[in-house]
C-alpha positions as CSV (number, residue, x, y, z in Angstrom):
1,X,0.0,0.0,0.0
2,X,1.3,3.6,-1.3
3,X,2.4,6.6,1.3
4,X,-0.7,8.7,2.1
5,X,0.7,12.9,1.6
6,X,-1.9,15.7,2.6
7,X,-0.8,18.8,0.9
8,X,-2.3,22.1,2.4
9,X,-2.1,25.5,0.6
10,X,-4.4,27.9,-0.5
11,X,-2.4,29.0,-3.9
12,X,-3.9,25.8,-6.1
13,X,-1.1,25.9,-8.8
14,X,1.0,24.6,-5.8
15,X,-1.1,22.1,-5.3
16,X,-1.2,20.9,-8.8
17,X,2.5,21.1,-9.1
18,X,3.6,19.4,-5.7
19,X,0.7,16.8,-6.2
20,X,2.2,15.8,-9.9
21,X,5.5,15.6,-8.8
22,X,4.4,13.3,-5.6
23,X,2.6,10.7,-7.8
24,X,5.5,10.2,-10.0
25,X,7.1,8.7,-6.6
26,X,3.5,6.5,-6.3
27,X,2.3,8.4,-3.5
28,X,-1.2,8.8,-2.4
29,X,-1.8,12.0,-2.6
30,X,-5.1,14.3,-1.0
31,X,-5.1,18.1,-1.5
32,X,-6.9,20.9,1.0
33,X,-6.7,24.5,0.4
34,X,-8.0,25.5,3.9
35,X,-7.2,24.9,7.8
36,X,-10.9,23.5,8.5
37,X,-11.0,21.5,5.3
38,X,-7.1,20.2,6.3
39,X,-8.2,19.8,9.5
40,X,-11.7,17.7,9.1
41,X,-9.3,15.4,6.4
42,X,-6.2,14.9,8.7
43,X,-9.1,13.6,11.8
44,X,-10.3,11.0,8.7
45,X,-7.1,9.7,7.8
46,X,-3.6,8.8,9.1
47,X,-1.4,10.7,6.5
48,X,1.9,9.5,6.6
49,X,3.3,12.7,6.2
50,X,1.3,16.1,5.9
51,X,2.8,19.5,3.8
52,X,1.1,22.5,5.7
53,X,1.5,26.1,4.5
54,X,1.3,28.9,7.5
55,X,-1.1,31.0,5.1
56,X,-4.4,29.7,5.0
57,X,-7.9,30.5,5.1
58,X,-10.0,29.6,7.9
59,X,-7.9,28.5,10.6
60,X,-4.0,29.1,10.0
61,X,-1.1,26.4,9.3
62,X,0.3,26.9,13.2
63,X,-3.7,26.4,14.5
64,X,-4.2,23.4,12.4
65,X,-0.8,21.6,13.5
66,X,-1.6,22.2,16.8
67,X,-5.0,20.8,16.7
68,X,-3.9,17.7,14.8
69,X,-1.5,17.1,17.7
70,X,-4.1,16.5,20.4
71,X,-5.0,13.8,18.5
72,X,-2.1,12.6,16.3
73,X,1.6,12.5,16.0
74,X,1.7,11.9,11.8
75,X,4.7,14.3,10.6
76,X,4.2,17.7,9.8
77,X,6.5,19.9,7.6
78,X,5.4,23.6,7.6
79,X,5.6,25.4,4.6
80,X,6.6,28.9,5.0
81,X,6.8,32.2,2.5
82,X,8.5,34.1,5.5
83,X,12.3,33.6,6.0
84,X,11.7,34.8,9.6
85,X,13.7,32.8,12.1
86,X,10.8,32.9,14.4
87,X,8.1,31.7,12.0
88,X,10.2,28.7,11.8
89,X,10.5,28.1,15.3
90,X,7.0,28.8,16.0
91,X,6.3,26.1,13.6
92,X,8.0,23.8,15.6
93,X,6.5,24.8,18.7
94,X,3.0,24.2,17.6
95,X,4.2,20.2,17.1
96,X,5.9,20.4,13.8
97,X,8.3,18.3,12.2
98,X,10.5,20.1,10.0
99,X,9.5,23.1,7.7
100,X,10.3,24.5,4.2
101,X,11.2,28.1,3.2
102,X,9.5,28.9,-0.3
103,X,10.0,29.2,-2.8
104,X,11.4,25.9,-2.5
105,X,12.8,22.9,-5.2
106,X,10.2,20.4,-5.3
107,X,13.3,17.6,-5.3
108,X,14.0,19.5,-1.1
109,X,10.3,18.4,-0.6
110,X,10.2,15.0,-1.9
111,X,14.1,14.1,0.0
112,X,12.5,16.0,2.9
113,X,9.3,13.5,2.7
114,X,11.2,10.7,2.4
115,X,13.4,11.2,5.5
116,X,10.6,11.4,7.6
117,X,9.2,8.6,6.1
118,X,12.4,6.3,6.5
119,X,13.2,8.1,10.0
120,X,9.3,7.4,11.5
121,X,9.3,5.2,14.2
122,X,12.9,4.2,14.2
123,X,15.9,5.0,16.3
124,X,18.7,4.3,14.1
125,X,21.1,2.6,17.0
126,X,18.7,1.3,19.2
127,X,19.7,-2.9,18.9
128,X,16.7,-5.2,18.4
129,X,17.6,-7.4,21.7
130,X,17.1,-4.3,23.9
131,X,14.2,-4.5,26.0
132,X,11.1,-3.1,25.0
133,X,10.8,-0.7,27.6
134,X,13.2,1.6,29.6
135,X,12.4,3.0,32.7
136,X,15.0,5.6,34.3
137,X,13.8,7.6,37.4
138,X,10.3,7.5,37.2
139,X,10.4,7.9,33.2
140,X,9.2,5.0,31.5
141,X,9.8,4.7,27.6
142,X,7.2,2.3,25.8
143,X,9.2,1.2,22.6
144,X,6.2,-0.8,21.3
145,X,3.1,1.4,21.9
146,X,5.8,4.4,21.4
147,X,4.2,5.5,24.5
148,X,6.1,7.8,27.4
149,X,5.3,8.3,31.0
150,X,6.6,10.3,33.5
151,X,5.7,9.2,37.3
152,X,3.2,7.2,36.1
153,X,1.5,10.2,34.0
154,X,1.3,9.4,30.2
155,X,2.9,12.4,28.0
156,X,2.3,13.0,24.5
157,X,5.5,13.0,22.3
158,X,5.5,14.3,18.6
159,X,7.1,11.3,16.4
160,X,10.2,12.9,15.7
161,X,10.2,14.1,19.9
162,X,9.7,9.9,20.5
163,X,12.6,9.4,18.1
164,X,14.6,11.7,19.6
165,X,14.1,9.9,23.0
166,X,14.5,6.9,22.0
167,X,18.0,7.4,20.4
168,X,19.1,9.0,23.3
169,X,17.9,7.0,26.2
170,X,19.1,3.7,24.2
171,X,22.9,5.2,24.0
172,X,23.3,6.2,27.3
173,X,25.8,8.8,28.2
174,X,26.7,8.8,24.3
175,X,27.3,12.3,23.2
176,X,25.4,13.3,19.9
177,X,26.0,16.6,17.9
178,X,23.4,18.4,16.2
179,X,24.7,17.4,13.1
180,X,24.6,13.4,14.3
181,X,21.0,13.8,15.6
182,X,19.6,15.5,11.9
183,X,21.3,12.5,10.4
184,X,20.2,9.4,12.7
185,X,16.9,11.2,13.5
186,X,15.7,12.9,10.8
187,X,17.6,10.8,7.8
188,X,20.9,10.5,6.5
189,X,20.9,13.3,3.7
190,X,18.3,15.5,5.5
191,X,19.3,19.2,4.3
192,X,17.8,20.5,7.7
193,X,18.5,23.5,10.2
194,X,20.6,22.5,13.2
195,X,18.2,24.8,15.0
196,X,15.7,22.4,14.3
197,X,17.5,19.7,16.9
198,X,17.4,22.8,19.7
199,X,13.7,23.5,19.2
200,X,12.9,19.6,19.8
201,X,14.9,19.1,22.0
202,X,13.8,22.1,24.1
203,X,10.2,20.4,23.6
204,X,11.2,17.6,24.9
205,X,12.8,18.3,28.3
206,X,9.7,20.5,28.9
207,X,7.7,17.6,28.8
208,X,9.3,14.3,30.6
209,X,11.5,17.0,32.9
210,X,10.4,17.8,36.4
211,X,12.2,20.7,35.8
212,X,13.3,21.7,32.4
213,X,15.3,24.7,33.8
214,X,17.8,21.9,35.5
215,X,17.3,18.6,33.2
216,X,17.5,15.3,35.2
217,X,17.4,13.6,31.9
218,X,18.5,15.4,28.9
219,X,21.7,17.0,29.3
220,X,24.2,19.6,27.2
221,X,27.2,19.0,26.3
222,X,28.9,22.6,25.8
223,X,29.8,22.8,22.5
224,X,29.4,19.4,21.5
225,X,26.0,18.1,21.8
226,X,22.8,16.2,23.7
227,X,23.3,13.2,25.4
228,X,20.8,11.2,28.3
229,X,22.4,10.9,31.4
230,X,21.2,7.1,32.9
């Protein structure tokens, strides 16, 4: 069964040109051209992947990420006309994935699409005789049901926040740069923003840390990287 892609934008040339280019990789692909419509489609089906502009009609890109993330972690990469640093971070802090700057080269979108896709659910070093779950001061990792608890409470992880865990916690003490982390996490030849690896991890700490000021968990590495401390 083909990849499922919802692609969201109100400029319908777009559309047509992103939505020829993704069938000639055998994707499935659905188009939207507002937030509600995008919205009401994404609750329907489990996209694998969905392409969200931030300028849409009826409910905007950032409102309709966030609402798909109370009840789904399918990837999201945000399409942005804004080269504003802050637009892309916001992005991310509404639950996205990854986002694209246009105008943008359709081959960036369909390498982008496929990194998530290969990345999704896997943790590139995590060895298939490790236990199925991890538990570390009161933080219990679910590899299985990709489900996380903290003191017993579940928390809800994005997929590429679950990854990130899942890397880490499973390589513990192991020291990973930004640069390591785009590659293992989000795919070999992703062309992504080390910034990207900041704003998740920052995500991250806020939700299984009891304090993300003073990380029990997820620690820095001054000018070298992330690493979980066991």
């Amino acid at each position: 069964m083909g990849r499922r892609i919802l692609v969201v934008d109100d400029e319908k040339l777009i559309v047509k040109g992103i939505k020829f280019s993704l069938l000639q990789d055998d994707y499935t692909v659905d188009c939207a051209y507002d937030g509600q419509e995008a919205l009401e489609m994404a609750k329907k089906t489990e996209y694998d992947v969905v392409l969200l502009d931030v300028m849409l009609p009826e409910l905007s890109g950032f409102e309709v990420c966030q609402a798909i993330r109370e009840f789904s972690d399918m990837p999201i990469i945000m399409l942005t006309a804004k080269g504003d640093d802050m637009d892309k971070i916001l992005g991310l802090d509404y639950g996205a994935d990854d986002y694209i700057t246009k105008p943008f080269n359709i081959l960036e979108v369909k390498a982008r699409i496929k990194a998530i896709i290969r990345r999704s659910g896997h943790g590139k070093e995590v060895v298939p005789d490790k236990p199925h779950t991890v538990e570390c001061n009161g933080l219990k990792v679910d590899f299985e049901s990709r489900r996380v608890y903290v003191d017993d409470k579940e928390v809800n992880l994005t997929a590429k926040e679950f990854d990130l865990l899942k890397l880490l916690i499973s390589n513990l003490n192991k020291v990973y740069s930004r640069d390591d982390l785009l590659k293992k996490v989000w795919g070999y030849d992703y062309p992504g923003d080390v910034r990207t690896v900041d704003v998740h991890i920052r995500r991250l700490r806020e939700k299984i840390e009891r304090d993300s000021g003073e990380p029990e968990f997820i620690h820095t590495k001054w000018g070298v990287g992330y690493y979980f401390q066991g």
